[in-house]
N, C-alpha and C positions, 0 to 999 in steps of 0.2 A: 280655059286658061291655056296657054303655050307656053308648052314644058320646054322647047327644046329653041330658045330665040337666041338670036346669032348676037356676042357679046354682052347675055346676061349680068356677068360680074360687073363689067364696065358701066351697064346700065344701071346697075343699081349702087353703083358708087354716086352717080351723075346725080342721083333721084337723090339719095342721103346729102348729097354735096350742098343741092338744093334747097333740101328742108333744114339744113344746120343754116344756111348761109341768113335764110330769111327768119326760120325762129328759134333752132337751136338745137344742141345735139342732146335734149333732152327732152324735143320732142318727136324725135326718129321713134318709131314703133315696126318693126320687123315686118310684124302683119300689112301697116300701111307702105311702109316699100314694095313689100311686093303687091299689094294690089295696084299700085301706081305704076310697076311694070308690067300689070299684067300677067303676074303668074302665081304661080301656089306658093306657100309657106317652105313645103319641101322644096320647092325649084329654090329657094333662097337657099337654104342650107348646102345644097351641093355646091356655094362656092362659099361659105363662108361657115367654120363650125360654131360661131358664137357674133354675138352683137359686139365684143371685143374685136375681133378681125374685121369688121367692117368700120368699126372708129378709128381701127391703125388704118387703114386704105385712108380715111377723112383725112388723118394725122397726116401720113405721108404725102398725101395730092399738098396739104396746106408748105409744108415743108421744099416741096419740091419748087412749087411756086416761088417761096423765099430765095432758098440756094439759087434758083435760074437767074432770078431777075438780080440777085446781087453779085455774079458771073458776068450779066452782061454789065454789070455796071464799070467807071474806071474811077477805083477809087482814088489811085495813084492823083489825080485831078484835083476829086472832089469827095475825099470822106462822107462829107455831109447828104449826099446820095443816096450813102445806106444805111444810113439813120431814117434820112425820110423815105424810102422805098419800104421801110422795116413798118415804121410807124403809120404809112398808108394802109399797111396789110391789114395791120392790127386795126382801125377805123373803119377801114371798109369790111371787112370779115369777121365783126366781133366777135361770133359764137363759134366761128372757125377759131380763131385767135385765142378763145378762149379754153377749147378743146386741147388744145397742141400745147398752151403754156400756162394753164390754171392746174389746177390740182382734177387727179383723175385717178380713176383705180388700177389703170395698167401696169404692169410690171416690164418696165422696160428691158429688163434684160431676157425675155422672152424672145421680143423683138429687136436685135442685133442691128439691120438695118435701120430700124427706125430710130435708134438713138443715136448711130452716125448722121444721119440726115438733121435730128435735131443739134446734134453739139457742133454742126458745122455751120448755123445760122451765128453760134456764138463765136465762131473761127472766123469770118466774115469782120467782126467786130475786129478782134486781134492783129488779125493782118494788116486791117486799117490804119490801126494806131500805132503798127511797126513803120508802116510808112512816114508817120509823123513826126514817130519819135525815133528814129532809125539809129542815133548812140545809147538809150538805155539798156537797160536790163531787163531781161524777162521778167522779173516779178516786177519794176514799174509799168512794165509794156499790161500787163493780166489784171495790175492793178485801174491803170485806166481805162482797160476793154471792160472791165467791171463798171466803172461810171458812167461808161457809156453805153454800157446793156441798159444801166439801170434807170439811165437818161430816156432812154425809147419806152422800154417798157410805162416808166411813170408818167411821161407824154400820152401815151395810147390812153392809159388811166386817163389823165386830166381831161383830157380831148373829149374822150367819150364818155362820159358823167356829167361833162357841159353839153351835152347834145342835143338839149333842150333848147330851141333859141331863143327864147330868154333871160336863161341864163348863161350865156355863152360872153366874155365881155369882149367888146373890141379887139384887145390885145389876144383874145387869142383867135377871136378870127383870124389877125393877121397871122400869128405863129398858126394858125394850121393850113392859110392861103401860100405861109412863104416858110414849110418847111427847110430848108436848103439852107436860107439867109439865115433861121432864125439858130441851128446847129452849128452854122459857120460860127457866130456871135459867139457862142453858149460852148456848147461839149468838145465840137469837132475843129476846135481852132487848131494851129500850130502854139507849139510850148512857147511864150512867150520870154 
């Protein structure tokens, strides 16, 4: 085994990344990361003191991913971007998705960064629908970033529990072919 490989930590985030991504973070086993990197048990430890710090590295890569791609977005344009950039993640990354916003046994205040990282997916949402609604009030602005968390979230749900294709019906083919169109309709309209 090779104890001493050049960007160990990294690799074995990529190798966890991986086995969440295709079956979930509840079939990471420590022992098979590192043989899948190629090194010992102890090589694993020396960058991580628990299977905890390697699910916040998971936590944080999924997070990162969110915040970037909703940075590049303009929501100013089109809100409904980051609804659907939200809800893509969540579909495509389900057990990542599920890791990062399901119930888990972290203690987030351990991890300082990792709870800015996660409370700024929901600031994403806020800023959105200050643009929208640009004369309310903070508490209606928080109230409707509420709606509109809970819009994505419960879309990801619906989405992915129709994933069967035949159970999936038409309609939501099309809402999950023309997310954009179908948040413009629905959540992310302007106050009529």
């Amino acid at each position: 085994m090779n104890y001493h490989k050049e960007n160990l930590k990294e690799q074995l985030v990529e190798i966890t990344w991986k086995i969440c991504t295709v079956e979930s973070w509840k079939k990471v086993n420590l022992r098979r990361v590192a043989q899948k990197a190629g090194v010992s048990n102890t090589a694993f430890y020396r960058h991580f003191k628990s299977k905890n710090d390697l699910k916040v590295e998971i936590m944080r890569k999924g997070f990162y991913l969110i915040n970037k791609s909703i940075k590049d977005l303009n929501i100013e344009g089109n809100f409904a971007s980051y609804g659907a950039n939200f809800i893509r993640f969540g579909v495509n990354y389900p057990h990542i998705y599920d890791l990062m916003f399901g119930d888990n046994d972290l203690e987030m205040s351990l991890y300082p960064d990792l709870e800015v990282l996660s409370n700024a997916s929901f600031k994403g949402a806020i800023e959105g629908v200050k643009v929208f609604m640009p004369n309310e009030s903070n508490e209606e602005i928080i109230i409707k970033a509420y709606n509109v968390w809970a819009s994505c979230h419960g879309l990801i749900g619906i989405l992915r529990r129709s994933d069967v294709p035949s159970k999936k019906s038409k309609t939501l083919h099309w809402i999950e072919d023309n997310l954009e169109e179908y948040l413009m309709k629905t959540t992310f309209s302007r106050k009529r």
